[in-house]
C-alpha positions as YAML, in Angstrom:
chain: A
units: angstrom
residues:
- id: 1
  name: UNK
  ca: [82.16, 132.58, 78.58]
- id: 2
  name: UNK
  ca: [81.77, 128.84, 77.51]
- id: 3
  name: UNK
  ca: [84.51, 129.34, 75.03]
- id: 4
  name: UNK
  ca: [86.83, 130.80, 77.60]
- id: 5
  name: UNK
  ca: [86.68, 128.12, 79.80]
- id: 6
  name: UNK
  ca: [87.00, 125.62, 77.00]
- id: 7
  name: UNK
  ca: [90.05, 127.01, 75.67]
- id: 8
  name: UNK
  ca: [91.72, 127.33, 79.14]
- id: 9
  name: UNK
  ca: [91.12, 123.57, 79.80]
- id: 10
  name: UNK
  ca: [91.93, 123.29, 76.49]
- id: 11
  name: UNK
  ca: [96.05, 124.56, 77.20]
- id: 12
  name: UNK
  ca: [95.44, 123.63, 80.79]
- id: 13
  name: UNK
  ca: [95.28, 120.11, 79.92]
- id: 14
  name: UNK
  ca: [97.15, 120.11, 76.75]
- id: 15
  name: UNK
  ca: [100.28, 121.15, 78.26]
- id: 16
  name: UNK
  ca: [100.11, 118.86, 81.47]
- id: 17
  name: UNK
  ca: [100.13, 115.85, 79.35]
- id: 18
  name: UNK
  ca: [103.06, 117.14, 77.22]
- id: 19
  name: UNK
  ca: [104.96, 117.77, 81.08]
- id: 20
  name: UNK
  ca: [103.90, 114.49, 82.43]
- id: 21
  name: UNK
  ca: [104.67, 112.89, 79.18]
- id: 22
  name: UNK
  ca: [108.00, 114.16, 78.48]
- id: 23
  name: UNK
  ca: [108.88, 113.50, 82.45]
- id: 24
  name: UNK
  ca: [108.16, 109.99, 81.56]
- id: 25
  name: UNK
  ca: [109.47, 109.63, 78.04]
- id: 26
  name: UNK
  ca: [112.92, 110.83, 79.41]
- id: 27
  name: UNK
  ca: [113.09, 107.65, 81.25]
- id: 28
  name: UNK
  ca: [110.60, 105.21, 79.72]
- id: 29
  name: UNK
  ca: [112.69, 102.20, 81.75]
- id: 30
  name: UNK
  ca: [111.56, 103.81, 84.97]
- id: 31
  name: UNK
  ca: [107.71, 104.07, 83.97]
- id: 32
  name: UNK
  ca: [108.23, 100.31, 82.56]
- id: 33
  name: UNK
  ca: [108.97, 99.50, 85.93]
- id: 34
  name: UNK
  ca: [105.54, 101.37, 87.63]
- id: 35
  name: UNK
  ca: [103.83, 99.27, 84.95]
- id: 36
  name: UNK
  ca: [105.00, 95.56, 85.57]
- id: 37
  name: UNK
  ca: [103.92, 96.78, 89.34]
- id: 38
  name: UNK
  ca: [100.45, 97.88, 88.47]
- id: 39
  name: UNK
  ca: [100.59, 94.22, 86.28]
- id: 40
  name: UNK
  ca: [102.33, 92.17, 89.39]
- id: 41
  name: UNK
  ca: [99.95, 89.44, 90.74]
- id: 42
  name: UNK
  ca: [99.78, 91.83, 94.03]
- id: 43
  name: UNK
  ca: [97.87, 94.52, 92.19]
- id: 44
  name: UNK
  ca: [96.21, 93.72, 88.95]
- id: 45
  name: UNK
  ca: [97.20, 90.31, 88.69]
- id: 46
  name: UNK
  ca: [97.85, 90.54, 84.71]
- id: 47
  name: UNK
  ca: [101.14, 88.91, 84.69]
- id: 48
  name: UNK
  ca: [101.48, 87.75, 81.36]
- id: 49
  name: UNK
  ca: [101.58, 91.93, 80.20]
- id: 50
  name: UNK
  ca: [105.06, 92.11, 82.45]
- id: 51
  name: UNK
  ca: [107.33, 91.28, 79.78]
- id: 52
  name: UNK
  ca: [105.43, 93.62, 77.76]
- id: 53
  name: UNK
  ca: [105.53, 97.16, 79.91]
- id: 54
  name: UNK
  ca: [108.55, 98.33, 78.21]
- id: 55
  name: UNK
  ca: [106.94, 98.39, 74.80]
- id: 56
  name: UNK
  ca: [104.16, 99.68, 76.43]
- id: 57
  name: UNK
  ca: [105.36, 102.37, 78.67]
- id: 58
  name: UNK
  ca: [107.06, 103.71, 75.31]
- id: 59
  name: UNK
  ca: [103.92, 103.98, 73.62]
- id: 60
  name: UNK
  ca: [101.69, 105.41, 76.66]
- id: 61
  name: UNK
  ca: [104.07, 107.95, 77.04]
- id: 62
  name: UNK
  ca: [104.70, 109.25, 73.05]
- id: 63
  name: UNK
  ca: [100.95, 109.10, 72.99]
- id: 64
  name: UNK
  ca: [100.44, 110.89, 75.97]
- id: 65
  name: UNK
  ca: [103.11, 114.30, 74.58]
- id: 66
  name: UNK
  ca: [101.27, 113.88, 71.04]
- id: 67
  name: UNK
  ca: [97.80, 114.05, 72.49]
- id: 68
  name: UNK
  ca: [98.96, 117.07, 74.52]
- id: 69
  name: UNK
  ca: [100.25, 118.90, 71.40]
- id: 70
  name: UNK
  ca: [97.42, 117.52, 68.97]
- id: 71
  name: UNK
  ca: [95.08, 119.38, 71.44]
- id: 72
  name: UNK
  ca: [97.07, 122.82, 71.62]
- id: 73
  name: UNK
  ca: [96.80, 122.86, 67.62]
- id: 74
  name: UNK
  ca: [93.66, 121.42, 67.32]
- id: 75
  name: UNK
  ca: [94.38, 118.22, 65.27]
- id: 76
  name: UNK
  ca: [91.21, 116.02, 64.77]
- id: 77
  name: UNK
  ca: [89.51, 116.85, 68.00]
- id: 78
  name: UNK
  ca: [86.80, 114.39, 68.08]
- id: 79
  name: UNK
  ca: [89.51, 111.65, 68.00]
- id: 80
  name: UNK
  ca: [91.90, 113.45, 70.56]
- id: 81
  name: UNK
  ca: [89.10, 114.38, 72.96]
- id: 82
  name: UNK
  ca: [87.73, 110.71, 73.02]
- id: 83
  name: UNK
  ca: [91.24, 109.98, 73.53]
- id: 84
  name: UNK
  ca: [92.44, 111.85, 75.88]
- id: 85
  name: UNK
  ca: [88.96, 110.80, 78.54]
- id: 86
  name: UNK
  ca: [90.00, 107.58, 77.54]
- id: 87
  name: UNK
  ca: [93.51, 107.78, 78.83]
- id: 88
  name: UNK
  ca: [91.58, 109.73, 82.01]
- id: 89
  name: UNK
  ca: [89.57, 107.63, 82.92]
- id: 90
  name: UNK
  ca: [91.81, 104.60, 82.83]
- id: 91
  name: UNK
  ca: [94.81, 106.60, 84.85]
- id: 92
  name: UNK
  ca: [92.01, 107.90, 87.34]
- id: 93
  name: UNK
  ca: [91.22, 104.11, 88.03]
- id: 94
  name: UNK
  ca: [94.74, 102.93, 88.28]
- id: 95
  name: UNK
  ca: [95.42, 105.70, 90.93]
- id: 96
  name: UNK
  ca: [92.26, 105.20, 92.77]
- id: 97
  name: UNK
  ca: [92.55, 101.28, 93.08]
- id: 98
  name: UNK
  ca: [96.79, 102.18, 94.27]
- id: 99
  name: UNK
  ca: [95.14, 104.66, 96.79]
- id: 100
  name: UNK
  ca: [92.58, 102.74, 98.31]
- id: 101
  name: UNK
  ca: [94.19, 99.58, 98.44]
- id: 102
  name: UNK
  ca: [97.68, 100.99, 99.13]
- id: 103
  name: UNK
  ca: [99.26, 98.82, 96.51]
- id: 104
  name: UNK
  ca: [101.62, 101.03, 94.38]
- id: 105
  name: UNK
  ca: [102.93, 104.30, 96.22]
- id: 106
  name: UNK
  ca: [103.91, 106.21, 93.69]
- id: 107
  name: UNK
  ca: [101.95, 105.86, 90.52]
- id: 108
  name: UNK
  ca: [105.11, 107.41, 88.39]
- id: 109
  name: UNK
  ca: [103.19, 110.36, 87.17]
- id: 110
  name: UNK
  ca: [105.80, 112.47, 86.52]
- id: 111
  name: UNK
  ca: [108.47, 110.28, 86.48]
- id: 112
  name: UNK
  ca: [111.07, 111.32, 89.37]
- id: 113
  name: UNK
  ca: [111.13, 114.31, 88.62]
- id: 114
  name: UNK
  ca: [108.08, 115.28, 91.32]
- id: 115
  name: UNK
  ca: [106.79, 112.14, 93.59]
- id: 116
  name: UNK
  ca: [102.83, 112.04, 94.32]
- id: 117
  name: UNK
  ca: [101.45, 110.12, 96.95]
- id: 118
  name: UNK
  ca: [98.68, 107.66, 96.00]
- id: 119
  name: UNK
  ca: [95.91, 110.03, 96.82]
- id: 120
  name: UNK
  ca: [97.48, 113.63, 95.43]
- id: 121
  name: UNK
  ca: [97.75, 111.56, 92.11]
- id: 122
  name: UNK
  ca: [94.37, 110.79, 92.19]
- id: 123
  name: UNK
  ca: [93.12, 114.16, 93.05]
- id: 124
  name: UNK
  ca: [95.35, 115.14, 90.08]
- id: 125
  name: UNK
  ca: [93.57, 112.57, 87.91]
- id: 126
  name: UNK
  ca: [90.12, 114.11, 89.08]
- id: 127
  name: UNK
  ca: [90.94, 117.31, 88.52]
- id: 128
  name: UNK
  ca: [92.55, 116.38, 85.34]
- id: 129
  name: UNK
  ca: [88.71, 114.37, 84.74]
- id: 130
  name: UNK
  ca: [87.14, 117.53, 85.09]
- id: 131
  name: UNK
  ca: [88.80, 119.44, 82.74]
- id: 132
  name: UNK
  ca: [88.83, 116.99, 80.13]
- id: 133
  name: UNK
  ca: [85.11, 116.35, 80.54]
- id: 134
  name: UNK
  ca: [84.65, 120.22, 79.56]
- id: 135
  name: UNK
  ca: [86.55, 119.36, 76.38]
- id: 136
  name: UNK
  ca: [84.26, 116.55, 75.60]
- id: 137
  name: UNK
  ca: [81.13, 118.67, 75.84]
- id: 138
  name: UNK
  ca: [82.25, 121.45, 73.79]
- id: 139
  name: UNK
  ca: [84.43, 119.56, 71.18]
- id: 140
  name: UNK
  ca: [82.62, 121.89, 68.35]
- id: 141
  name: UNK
  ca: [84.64, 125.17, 70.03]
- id: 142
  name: UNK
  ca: [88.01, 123.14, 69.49]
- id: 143
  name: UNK
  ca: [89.31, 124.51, 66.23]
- id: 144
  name: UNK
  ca: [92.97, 124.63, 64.68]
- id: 145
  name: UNK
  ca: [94.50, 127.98, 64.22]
- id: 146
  name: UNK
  ca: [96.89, 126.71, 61.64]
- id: 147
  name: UNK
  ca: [96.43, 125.62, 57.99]
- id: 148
  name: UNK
  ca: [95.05, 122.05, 57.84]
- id: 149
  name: UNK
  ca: [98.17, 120.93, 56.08]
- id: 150
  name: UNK
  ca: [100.62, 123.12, 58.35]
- id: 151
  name: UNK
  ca: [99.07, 121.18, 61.68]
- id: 152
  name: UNK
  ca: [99.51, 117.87, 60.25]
- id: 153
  name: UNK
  ca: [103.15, 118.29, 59.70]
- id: 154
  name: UNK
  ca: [103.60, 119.80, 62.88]
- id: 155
  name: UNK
  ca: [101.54, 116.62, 64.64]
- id: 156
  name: UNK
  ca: [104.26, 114.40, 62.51]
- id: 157
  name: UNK
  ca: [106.91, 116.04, 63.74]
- id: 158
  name: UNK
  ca: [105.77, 115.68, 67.57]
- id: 159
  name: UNK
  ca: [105.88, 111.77, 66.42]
- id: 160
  name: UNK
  ca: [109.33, 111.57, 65.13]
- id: 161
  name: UNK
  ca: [110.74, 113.76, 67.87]
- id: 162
  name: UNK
  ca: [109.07, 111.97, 70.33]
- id: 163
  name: UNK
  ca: [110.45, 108.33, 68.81]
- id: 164
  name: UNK
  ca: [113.87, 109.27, 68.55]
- id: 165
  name: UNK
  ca: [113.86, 111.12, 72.02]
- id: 166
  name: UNK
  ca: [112.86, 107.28, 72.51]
- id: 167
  name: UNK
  ca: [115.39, 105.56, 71.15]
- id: 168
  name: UNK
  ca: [117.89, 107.55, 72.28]
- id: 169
  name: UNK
  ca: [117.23, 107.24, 76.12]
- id: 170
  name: UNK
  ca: [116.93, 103.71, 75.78]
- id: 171
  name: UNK
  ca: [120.27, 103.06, 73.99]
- id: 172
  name: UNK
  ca: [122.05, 106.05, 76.06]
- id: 173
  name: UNK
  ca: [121.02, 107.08, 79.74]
- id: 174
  name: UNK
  ca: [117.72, 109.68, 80.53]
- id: 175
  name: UNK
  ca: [118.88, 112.90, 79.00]
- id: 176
  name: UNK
  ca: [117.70, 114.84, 82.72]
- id: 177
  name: UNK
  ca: [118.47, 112.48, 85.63]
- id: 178
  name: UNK
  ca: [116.15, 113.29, 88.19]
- id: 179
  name: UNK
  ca: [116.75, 110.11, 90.54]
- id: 180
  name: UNK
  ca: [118.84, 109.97, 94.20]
- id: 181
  name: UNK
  ca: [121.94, 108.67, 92.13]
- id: 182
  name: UNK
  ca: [122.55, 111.63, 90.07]
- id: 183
  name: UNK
  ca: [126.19, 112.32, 89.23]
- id: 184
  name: UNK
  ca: [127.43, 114.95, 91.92]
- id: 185
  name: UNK
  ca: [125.70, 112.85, 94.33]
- id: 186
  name: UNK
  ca: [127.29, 111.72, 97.38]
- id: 187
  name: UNK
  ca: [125.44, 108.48, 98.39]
- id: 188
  name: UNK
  ca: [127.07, 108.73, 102.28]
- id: 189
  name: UNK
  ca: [125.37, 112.30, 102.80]
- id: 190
  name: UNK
  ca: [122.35, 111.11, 100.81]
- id: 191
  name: UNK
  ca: [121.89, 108.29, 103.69]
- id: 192
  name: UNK
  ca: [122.31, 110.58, 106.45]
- id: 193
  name: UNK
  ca: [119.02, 111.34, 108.71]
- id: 194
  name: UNK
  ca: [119.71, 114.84, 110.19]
- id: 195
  name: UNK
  ca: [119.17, 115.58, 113.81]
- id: 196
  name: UNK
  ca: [116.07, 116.22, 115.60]
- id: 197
  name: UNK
  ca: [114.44, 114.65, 111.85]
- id: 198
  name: UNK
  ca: [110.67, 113.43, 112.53]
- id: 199
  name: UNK
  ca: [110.84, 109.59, 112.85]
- id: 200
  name: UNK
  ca: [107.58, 106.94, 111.19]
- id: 201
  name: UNK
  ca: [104.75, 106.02, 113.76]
- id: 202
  name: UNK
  ca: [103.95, 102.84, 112.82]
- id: 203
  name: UNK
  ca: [100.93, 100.89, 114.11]
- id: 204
  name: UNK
  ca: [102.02, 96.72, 114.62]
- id: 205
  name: UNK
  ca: [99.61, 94.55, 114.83]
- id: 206
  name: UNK
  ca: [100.53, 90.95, 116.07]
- id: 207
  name: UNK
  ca: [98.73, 87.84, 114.74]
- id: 208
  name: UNK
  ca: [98.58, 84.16, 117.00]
- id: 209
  name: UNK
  ca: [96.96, 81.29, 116.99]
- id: 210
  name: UNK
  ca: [94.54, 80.81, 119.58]
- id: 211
  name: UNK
  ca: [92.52, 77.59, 120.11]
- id: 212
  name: UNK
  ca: [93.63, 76.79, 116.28]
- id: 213
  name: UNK
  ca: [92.03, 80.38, 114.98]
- id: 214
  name: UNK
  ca: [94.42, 82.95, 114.15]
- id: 215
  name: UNK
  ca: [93.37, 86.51, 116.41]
- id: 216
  name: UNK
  ca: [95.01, 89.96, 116.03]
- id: 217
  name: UNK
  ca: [96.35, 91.76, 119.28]
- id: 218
  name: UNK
  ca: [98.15, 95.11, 119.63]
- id: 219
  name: UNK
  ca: [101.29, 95.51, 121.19]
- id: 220
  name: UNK
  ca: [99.67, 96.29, 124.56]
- id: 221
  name: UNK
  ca: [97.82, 93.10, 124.29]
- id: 222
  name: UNK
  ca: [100.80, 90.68, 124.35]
- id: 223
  name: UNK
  ca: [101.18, 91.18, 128.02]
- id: 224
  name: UNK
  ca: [98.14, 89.58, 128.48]
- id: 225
  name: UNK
  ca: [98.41, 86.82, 125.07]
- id: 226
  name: UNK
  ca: [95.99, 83.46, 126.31]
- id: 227
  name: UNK
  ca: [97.84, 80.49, 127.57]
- id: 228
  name: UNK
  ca: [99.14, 78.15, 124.12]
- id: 229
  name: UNK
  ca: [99.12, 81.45, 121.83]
- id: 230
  name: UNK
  ca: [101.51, 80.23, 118.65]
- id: 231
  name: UNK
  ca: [103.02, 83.56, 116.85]
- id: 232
  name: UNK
  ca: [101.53, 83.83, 112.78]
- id: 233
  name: UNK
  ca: [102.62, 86.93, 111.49]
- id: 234
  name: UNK
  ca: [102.77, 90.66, 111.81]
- id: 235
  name: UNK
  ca: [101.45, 93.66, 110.61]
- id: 236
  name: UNK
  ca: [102.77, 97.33, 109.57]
- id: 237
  name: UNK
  ca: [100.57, 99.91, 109.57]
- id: 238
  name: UNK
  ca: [102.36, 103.53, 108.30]
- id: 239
  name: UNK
  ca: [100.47, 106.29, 110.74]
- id: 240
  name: UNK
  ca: [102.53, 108.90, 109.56]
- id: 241
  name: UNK
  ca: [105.56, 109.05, 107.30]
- id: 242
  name: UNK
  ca: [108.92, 110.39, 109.20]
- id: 243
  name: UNK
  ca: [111.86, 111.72, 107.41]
- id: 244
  name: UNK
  ca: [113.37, 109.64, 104.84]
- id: 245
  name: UNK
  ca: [116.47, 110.07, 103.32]
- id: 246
  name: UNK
  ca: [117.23, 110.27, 99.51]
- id: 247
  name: UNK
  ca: [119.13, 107.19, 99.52]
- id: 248
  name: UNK
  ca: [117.94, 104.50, 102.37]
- id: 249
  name: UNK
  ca: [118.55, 100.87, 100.55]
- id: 250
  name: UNK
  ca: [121.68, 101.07, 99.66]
- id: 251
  name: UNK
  ca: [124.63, 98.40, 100.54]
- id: 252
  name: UNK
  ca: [127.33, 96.03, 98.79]
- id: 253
  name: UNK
  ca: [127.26, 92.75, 100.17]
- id: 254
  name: UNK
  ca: [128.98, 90.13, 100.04]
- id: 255
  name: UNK
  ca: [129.60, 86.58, 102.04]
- id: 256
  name: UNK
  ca: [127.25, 88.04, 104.43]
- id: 257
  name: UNK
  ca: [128.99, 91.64, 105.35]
- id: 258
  name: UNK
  ca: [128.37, 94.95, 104.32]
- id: 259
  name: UNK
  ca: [131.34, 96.90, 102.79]
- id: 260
  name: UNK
  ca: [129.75, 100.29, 101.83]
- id: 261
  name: UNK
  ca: [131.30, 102.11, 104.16]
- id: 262
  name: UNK
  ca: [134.78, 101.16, 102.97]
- id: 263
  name: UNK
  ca: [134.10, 100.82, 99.70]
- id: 264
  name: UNK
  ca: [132.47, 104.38, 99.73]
- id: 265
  name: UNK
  ca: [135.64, 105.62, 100.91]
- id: 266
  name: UNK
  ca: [137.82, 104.68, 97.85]
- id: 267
  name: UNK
  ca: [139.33, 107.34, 95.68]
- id: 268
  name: UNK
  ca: [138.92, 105.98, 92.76]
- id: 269
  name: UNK
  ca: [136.15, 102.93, 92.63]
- id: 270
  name: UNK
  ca: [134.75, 101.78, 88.81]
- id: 271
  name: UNK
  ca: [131.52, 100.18, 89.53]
- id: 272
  name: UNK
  ca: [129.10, 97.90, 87.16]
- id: 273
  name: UNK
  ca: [125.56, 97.69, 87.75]
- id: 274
  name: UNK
  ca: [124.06, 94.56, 87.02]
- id: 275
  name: UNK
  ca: [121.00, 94.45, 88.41]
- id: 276
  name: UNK
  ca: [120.12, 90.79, 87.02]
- id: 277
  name: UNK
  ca: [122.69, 88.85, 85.45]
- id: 278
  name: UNK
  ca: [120.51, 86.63, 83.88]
- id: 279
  name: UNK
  ca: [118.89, 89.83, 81.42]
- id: 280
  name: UNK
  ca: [122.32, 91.65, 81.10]
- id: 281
  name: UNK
  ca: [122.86, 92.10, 77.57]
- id: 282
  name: UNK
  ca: [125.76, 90.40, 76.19]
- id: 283
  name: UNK
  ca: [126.89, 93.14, 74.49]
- id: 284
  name: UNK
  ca: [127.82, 95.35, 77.62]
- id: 285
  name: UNK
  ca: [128.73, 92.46, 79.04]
- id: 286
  name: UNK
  ca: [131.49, 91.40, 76.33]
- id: 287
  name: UNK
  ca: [133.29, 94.77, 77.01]
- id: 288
  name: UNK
  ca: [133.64, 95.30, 80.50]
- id: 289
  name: UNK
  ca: [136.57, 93.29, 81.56]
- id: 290
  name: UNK
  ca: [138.89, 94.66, 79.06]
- id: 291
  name: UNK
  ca: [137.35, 98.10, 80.82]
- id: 292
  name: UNK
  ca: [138.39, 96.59, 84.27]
- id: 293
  name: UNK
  ca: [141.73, 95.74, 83.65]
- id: 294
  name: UNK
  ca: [142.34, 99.20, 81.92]
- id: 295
  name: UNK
  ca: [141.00, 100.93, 84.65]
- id: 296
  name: UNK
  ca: [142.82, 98.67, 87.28]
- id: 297
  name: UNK
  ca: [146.11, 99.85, 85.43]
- id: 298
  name: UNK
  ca: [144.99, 103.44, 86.30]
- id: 299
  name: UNK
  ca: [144.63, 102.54, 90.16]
- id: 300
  name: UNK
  ca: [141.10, 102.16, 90.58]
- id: 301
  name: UNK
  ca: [139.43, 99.23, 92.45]
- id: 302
  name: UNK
  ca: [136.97, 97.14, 90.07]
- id: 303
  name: UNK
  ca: [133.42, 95.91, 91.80]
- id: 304
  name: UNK
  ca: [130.30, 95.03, 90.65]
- id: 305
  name: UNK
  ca: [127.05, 94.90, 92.08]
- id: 306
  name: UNK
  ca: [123.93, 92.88, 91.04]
- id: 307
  name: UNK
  ca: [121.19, 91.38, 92.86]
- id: 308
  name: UNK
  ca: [121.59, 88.54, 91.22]
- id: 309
  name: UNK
  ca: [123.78, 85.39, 93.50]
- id: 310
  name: UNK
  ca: [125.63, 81.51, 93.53]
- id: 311
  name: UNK
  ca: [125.26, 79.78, 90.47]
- id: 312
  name: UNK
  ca: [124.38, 82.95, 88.10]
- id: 313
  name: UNK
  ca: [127.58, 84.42, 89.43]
- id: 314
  name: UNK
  ca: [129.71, 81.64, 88.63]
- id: 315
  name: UNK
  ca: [127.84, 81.70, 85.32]
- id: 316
  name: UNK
  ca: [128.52, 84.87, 83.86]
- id: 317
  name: UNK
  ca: [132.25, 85.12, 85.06]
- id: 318
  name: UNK
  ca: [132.93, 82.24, 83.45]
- id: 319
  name: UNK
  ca: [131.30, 83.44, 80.10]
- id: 320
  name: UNK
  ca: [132.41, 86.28, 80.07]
- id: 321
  name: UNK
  ca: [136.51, 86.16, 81.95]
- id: 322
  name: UNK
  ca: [135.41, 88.43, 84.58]
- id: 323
  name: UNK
  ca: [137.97, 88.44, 87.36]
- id: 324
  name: UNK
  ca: [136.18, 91.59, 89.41]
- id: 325
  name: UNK
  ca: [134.51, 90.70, 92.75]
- id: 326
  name: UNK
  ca: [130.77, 90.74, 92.74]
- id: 327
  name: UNK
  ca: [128.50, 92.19, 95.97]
- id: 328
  name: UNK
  ca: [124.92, 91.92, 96.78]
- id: 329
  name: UNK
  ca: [122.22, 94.93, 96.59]
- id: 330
  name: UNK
  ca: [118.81, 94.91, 96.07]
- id: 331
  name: UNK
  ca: [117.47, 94.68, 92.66]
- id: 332
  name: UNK
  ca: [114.66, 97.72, 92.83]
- id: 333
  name: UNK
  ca: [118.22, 99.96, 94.14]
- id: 334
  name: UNK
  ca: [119.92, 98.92, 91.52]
- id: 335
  name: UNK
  ca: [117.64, 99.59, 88.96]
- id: 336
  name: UNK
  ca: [117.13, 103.13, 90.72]
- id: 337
  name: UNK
  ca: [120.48, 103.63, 90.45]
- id: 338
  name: UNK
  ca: [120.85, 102.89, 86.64]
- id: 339
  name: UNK
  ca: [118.43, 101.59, 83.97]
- id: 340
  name: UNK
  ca: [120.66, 100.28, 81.65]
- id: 341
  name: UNK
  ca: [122.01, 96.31, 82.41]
- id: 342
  name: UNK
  ca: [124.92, 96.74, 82.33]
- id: 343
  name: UNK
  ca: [125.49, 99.98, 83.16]
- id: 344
  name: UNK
  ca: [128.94, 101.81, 84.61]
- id: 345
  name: UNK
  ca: [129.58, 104.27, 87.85]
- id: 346
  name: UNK
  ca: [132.87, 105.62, 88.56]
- id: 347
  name: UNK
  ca: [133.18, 107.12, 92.89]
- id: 348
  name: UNK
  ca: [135.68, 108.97, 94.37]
- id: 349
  name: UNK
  ca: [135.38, 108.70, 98.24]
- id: 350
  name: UNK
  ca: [131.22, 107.99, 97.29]
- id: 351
  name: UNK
  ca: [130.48, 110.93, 95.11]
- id: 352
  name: UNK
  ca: [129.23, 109.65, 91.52]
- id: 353
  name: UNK
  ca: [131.10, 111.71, 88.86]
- id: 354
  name: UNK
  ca: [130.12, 109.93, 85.94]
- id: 355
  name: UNK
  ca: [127.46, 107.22, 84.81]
- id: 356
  name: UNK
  ca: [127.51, 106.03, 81.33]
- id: 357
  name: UNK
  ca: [125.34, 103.41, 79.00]
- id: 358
  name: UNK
  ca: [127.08, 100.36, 77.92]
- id: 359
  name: UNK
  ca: [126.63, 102.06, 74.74]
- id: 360
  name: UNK
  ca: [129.06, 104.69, 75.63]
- id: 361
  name: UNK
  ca: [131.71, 103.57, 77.19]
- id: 362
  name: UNK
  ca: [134.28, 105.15, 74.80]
- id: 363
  name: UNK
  ca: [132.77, 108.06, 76.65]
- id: 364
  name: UNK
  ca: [134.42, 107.10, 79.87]
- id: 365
  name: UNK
  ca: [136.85, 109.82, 81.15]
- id: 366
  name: UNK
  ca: [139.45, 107.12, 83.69]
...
């Protein structure tokens, strides 16, 4: 019986890091980002390991599909056991402390492919806990079925594949695009709330200064707000989530308008994605004005969007000859929307049919 129920939590667990890893290592730019939130001076406050989550999002995730397979063939299993409660216990804390402190809402588990709330991930993670603990105890029962030398080259290969799946997706685009700007997506229906659609309750709470000390009142209260009261701030509280729509954040700014809903009704509309100008690789950068004007010559309007604005605007169009217009959208859309900076969508009448890498694009069908 013991050895039953170690080698079900043995493929139980095995294969739910290979899912959760892969999920992740076919977008390691998105899982970056979950990181430099978890290091952000609002959660963890370990801002100097921001310019370092790329680097290590790519390694968290390769380890996490090689632990996963080093498990299902049995590949030193004192060191993957220890490792694998190791990794545990740290992601159980990291979803805990986002749960109960409601700092990160989605801890990027699975990448985009399925979204957890704070508290299903940890349940996941204690679950996960469990299992893993059952490993630990009966380590002796976890033995390879292969040839010693036969599971070492297939633990090898689980490396390379898993560093070139790597590189590729970070010098390409995610190989399964699982976010709200897929191509075949049409970003006006992907904004639309439908009918009868359950709305947020949100609880407000209203601070003022009373008497020089600050007091909270509910909305019911500020009927009745003391003589002198001096507004402070206000707070959100999310009772209950209502419907949200796929794509909610979405505009293109610029001198102070909004434009998406002409812009999204163009035929033919080549956009670049800059989501900061001043960490767009030159690169990309160098080629896409000779892409402009050959895709102006095959009547398409040229825009790009970045979140970055003034001076850095002025910058990069003059090192670069760019003669498109530029328009405002927030940075965490635009990085939603595209991980590589720069990166290139081409619309017709708001429907994404294609979305290339800087890398690629020769790959670019005008």
């Amino acid at each position: 019986m013991k050895n039953i129920i170690t080698q079900f939590s043995r493929v139980f667990v095995g294969v739910l890091f290979i899912i959760s890893g892969l999920l992740k290592l076919d977008d390691p730019v998105g899982f970056s980002y979950k990181l430099g939130e978890y290091f952000g001076e609002t959660v963890l406050n370990l801002p100097f390991l921001v310019p370092l989550a790329l680097p290590l999002a790519v390694f968290i995730v390769i380890f996490e599909v090689v632990l996963g397979f080093m498990l299902l063939v049995g590949y030193k299993p004192k060191f993957t056991v220890w490792s694998l409660l190791l990794m545990i216990v740290f992601f159980t804390f990291l979803t805990f402390y986002s749960a109960y402190f409601n700092k990160v809402t989605d801890c990027g588990c699975f990448g985009d492919a399925l979204k957890l709330t704070p508290w299903q991930s940890f349940t996941k993670d204690v679950v996960l806990l469990f299992f893993v603990a059952i490993l630990f105890i009966n380590q002796k029962l976890i033995k390879s079925f292969l040839p010693k030398g036969v599971t070492n080259i297939l633990v090898y290969i689980s490396i390379l594949s898993c560093a070139f799946m790597a590189y590729w997706v970070l010098n390409h685009l995610p190989i399964v695009d699982f976010r709200a700007y897929k191509v075949g997506t049409n970003i006006k229906k992907a904004m639309e709330i439908p009918e009868g659609a359950a709305k947020s309750v949100v609880e407000m709470t209203f601070i003022y200064k009373v008497n020089g000390v600050d007091k909270e009142f509910t909305e019911k209260d500020l009927m009745n707000l003391p003589a002198g009261a001096t507004f402070v701030d206000r707070k959100d509280k999310v009772i209950s989530q209502g419907y949200m729509p796929p794509i909610h954040d979405f505009s293109m700014e610029k001198d102070g308008s909004d434009y998406k809903d002409e812009l999204l009704e163009e035929p033919k509309l080549l956009v670049f994605v800059m989501y900061d100008l001043g960490k767009s690789d030159k690169t990309g950068m160098d080629q896409l004005e000779k892409l402009s004007q050959t895709a102006k010559a095959k009547g398409y309007k040229v825009i790009a969007m970045t979140a970055s604005v003034g001076d850095d605007i002025t910058k990069a169009k003059a090192a670069y000859g760019l003669t498109f217009d530029f328009y405002f959208c927030d940075q965490t859309t635009l990085k939603t929307i595209e991980r590589a900076n720069p990166s290139i969508l081409v619309l017709q009448k708001g429907t994404i049919v294609q979305k290339v890498h800087y890398n690629d694009i020769d790959t670019l069908n005008l």
